[in-house]
C-alpha positions in Angstrom: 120.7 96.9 117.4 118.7 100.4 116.5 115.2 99.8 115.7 115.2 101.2 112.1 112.3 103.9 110.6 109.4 101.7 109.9 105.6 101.3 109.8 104.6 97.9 111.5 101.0 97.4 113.2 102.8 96.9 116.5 106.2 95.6 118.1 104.9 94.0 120.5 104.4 90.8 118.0 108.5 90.5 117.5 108.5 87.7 119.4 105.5 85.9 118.2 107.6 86.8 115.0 110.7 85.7 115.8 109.3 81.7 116.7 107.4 81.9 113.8 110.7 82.7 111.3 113.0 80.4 113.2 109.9 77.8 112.3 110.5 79.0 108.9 114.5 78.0 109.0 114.6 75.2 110.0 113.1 74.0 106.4 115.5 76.0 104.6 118.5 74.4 104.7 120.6 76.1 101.2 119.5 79.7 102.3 120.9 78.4 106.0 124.5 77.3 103.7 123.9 81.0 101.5 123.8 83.3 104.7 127.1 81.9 106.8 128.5 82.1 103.3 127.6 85.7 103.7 128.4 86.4 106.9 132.2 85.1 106.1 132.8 86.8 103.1 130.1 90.4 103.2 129.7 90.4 99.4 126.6 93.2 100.1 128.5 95.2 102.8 127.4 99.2 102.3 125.0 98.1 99.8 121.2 99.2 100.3 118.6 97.2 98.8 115.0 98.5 98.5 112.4 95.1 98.6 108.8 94.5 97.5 108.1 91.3 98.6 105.2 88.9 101.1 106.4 89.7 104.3 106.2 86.1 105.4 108.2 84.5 107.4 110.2 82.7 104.1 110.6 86.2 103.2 112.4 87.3 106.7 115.0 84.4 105.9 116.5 85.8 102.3 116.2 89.4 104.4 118.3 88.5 107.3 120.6 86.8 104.5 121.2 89.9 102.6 121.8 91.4 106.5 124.2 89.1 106.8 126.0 89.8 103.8 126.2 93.8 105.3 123.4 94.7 103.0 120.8 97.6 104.6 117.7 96.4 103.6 114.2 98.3 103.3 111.2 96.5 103.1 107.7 96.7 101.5 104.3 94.4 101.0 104.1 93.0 97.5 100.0 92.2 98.4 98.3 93.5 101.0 96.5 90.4 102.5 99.2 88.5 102.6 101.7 90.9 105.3 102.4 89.0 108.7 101.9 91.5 111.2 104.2 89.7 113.8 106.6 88.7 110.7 107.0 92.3 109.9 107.4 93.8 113.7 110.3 90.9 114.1 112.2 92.5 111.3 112.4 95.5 112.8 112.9 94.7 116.5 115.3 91.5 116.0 117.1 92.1 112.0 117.3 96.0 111.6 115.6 95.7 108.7 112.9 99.0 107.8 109.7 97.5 106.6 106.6 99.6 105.7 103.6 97.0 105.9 100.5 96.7 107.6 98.4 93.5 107.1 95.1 94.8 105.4 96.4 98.3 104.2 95.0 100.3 101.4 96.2 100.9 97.7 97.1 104.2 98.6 99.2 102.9 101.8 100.8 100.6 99.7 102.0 102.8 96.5 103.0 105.3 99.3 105.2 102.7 101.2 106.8 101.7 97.5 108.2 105.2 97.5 109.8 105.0 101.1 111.6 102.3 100.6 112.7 103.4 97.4 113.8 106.8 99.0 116.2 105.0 100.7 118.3 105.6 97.4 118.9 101.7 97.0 121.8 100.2 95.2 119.9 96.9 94.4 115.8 96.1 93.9 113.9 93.1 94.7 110.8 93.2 93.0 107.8 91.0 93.3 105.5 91.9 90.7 107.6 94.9 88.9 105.5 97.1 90.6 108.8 98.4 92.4 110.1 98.9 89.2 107.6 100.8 87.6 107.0 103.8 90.5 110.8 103.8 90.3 110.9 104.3 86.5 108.0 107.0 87.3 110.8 108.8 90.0 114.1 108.9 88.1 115.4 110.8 90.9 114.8 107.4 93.4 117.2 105.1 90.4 120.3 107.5 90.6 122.7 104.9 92.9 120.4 101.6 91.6 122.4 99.2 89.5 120.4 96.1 89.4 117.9 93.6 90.7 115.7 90.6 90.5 112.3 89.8 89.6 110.7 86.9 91.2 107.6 86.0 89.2 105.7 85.6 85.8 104.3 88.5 86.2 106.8 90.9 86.6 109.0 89.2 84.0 106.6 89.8 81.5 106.1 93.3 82.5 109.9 93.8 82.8 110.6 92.1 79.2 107.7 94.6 77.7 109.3 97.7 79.3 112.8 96.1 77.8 110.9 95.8 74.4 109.9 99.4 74.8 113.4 101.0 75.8 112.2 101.7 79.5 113.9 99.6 81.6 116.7 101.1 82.9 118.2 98.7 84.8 119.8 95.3 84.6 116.9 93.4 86.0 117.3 89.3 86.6 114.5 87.1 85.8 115.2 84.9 88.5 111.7 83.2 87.5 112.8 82.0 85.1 115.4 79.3 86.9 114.7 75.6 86.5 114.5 75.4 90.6 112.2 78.5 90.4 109.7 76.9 88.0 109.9 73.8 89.6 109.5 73.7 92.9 108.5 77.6 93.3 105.9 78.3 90.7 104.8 74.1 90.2 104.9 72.3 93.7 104.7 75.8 95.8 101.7 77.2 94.1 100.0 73.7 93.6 100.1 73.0 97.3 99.5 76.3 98.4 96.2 76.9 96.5 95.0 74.0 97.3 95.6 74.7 100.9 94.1 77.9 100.7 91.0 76.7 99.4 90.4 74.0 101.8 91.2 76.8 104.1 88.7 78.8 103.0 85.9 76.6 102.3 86.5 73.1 104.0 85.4 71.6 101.1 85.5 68.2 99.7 88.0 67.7 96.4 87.4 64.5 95.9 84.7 64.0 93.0 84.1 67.7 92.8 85.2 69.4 89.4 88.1 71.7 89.7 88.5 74.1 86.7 92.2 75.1 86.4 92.8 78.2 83.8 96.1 78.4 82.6 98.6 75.5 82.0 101.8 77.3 82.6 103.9 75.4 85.8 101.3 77.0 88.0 98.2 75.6 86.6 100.4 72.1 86.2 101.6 72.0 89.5 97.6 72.6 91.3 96.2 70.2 88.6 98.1 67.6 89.5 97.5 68.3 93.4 93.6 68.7 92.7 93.4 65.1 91.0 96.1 63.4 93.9 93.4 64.2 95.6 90.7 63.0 93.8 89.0 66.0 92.1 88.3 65.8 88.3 90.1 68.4 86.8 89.2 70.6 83.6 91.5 72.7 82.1 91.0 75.9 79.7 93.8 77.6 77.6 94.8 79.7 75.0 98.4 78.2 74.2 98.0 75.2 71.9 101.0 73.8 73.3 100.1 73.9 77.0 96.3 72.8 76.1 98.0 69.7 74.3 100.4 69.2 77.1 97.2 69.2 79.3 95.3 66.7 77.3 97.7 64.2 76.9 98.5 64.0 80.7 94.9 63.3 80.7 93.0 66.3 81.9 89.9 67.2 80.1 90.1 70.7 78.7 87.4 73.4 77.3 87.0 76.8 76.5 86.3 78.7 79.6 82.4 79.4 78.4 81.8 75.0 78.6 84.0 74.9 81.9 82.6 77.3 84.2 78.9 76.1 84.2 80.8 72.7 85.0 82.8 73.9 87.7 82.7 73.4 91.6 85.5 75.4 92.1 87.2 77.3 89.4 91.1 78.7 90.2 92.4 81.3 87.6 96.6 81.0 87.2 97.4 83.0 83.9 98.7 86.2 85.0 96.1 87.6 82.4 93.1 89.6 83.2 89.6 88.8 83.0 89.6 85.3 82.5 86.7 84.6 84.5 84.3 87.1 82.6 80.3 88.0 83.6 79.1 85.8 81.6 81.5 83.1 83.0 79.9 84.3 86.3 76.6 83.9 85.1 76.3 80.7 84.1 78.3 79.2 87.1 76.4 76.6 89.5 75.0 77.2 92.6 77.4 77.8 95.4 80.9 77.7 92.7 83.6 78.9 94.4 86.2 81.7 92.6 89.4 81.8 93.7 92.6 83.5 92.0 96.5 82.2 92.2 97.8 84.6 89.1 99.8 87.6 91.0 97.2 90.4 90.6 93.5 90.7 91.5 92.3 90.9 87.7 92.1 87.8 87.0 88.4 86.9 88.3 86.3 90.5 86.5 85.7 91.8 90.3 83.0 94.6 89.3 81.2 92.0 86.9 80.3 90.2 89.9 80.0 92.8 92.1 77.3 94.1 89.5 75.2 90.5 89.2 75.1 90.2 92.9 72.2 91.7 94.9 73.4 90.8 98.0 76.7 90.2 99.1 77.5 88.5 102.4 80.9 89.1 103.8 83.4 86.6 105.8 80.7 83.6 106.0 84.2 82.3 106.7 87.2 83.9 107.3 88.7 84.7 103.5 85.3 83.8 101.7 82.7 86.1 100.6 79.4 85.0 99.1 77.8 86.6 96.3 74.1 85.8 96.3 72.9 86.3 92.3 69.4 87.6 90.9 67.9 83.9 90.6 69.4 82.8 94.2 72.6 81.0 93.6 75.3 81.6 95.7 78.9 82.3 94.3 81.4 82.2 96.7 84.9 84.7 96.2 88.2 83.6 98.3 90.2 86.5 99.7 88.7 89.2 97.7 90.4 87.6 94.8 93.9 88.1 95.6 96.3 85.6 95.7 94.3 82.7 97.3 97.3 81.2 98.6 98.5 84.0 100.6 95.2 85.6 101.4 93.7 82.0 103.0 96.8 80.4 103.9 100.7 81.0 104.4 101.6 80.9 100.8 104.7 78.5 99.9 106.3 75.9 102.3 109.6 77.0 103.4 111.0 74.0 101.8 109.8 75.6 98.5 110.7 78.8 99.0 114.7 78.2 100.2 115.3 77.3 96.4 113.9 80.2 95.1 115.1 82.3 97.9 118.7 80.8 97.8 119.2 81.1 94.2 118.0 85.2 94.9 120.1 85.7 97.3 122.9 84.4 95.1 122.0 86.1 92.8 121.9 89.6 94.6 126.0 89.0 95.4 126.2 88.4 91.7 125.1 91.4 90.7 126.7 93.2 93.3 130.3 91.5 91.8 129.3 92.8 88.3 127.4 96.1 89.3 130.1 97.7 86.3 129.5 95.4 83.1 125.9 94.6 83.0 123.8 96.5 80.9 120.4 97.4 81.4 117.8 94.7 80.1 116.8 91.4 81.6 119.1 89.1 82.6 118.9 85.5 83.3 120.3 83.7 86.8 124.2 82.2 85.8 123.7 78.5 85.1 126.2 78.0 88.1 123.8 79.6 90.2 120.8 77.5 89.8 123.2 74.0 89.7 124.9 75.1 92.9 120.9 75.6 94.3 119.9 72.2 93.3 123.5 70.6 94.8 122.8 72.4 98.6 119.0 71.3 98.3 120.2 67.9 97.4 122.8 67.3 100.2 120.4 68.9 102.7 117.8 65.6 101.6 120.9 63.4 101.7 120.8 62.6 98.4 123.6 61.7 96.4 124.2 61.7 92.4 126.9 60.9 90.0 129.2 63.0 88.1 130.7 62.6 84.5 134.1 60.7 84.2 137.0 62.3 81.9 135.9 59.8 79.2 132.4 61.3 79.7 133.1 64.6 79.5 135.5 64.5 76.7 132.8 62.6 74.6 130.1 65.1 75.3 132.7 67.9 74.4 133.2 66.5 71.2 129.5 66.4 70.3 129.4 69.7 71.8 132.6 70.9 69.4 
């Protein structure tokens, strides 16, 4: 196979790479179903997709399934600390697939590599964030062959739906967020886990008895309070959403407004999507030696230059992913991975077994659109129903499990309520 155009940090790691996505596989049994369903049938074949994704090793699994499916695929980092150097060189050497990422890389590097992967002139986008989407919308030239693609978190939904709202979005664009797999496992057992592992990561700190300040109660902030108290934490909440903070109290958290939890908070883990949530004067009222960390999508979330500007002393990497900012008075607030996407920055992000659901129902999702490329209208879309049930059926016969089905008698009485 060619080695395609790309910007790795060195080759040399493909096979370092290629043990560590086979590692990967193995927990990813419905994308496993997916690509020899692909590889039969070559829904994608002369298709290009342009991607802005974690190049993880979950990642180089729904990549080598489009492959299968004859798709040409180009590649580029959705966050820059999150880019497995070995990962990414394994695509290339092994997959033929044309990544642009660099663990560590500059905002400039990354908006550049956007724009080479989207001069690829792709037929399909996957989007992780919407920032893909928007330099494209910026470069009308790059759209001219593009008739669809899928956005895979809150984030970019949101932005998508307000550049729909607007009369920008010139694409069909799926929200495959917004699946029942996707919020369940993805965004509430994926990110719960995966936080939490970041920050023990990071830190090597002691949940149990400590307070853990969760803001935002979307399936994000659900999934990591309910890890943070399995494990013995006591777990404060804040929100804006009166339905979410209600849905918080009676599953028994305590929740305040962010100005009465952060002088209580040991750790404090921002999961909105929103910006500033973690303000100065948050910032300056926190304990000594609170730890910040951030699981939303974009670095906003914790006000960086706030704290930047309180600190007069900043000590970097007292442990790998975890900066300490010393304060006027002396206390110590501790920042993990620069407040980017604690998850991916201090640990490996998602389990495979998390991410085949989400990944599975993508792919999917990608040969839909590829069917339909001529009646779909631009907007966003939501994954086909069928889609998301045939998921949750390949997940359950990898586990074994078995469940029933309706009986004629069943069926025809729920059609008649239905009628």
């Amino acid at each position: 196979m060619p080695v395609p155009e790309h910007d790795v940090a060195d080759l040399g790691l493909a096979p370092a790479g290629v043990r560590r996505v086979a590692w990967a596989e193995h927990a990813m049994p419905a994308l496993r179903a997916v690509r020899s369903r692909f590889a039969a049938e070559r829904p994608l074949d002369g298709l290009r997709v342009a991607a802005c994704m974690h190049v993880t090793a979950e990642t180089a699994n729904i990549l080598r399934t489009l492959r299968a499916g004859g798709a040409e695929v180009a590649l580029a980092a959705s966050n820059p600390v999150s880019t497995q150097d070995d990962t990414a060189a394994a695509l290339v050497a092994e997959d033929g697939v044309a990544v642009f990422a660099r663990a560590g890389m500059d905002p400039d590097t990354y908006d550049r590599n956007l724009v080479t992967v989207l001069s690829t002139r792709p037929h399909l986008l996957l989007d992780d964030g919407c920032d893909l989407v928007n330099i494209a919308h910026d470069r009308p030239d790059l759209l001219a062959d593009a008739f669809g693609g899928c956005e895979q978190t809150t984030t970019g939904v949101i932005r998508l739906r307000r550049m729909a709202a607007e009369g920008a979005l010139r694409l069909p664009m799926v929200a495959v967020n917004d699946t029942a797999t996707k919020r369940m496992f993805d965004n509430r057992y994926g990110t719960g886990q995966s936080t939490i592992d970041g920050i023990l990561r990071a830190t090597n700190t002691m949940l149990a008895g400590r307070t853990l300040v969760v803001a935002g109660f979307g399936y994000c902030g659900r999934g990591l309070a309910e890890r943070a108290r399995g494990m013995g934490a006591r777990v404060v909440v804040t929100e804006v959403d009166p339905v979410k903070a209600l849905d918080a109290v009676m599953q028994g958290y305590t929740v305040l407004p962010m100005d009465e939890a952060a002088p209580a908070g040991d750790v404090l883990v921002t999961v909105t999507g929103n910006r500033d949530v973690v303000r100065a004067e948050h910032i300056a009222s926190l304990k000594d030696g609170a730890v910040l960390a951030n699981s939303g999508h974009f670095d906003v979330e914790i006000d960086l230059p706030a704290l930047e500007a309180l600190a007069v002393e900043v000590r970097r990497d007292v442990r790998p992913n975890a900066d300490e900012y010393v304060l006027a008075d002396g206390r110590r607030v501790v920042l993990l991975a620069e407040g980017r996407l604690v998850n991916l920055g201090a640990a490996e992000g998602h389990p495979a077994a998390v991410m085949d659901m989400s990944f599975a129902v993508q792919a999917l999702t990608v040969a839909w659109l590829a069917e339909h490329r001529d009646a779909l209208a631009p907007g966003v879309l939501d994954v086909p129903e069928a889609i998301d049930t045939e998921v949750a059926r390949l997940e359950l016969g990898a586990l074994g499990v078995a469940i029933d089905r309706l009986t004629p008698g069943q069926e025809e009485y729920l059609s008649s309520w239905r009628a």
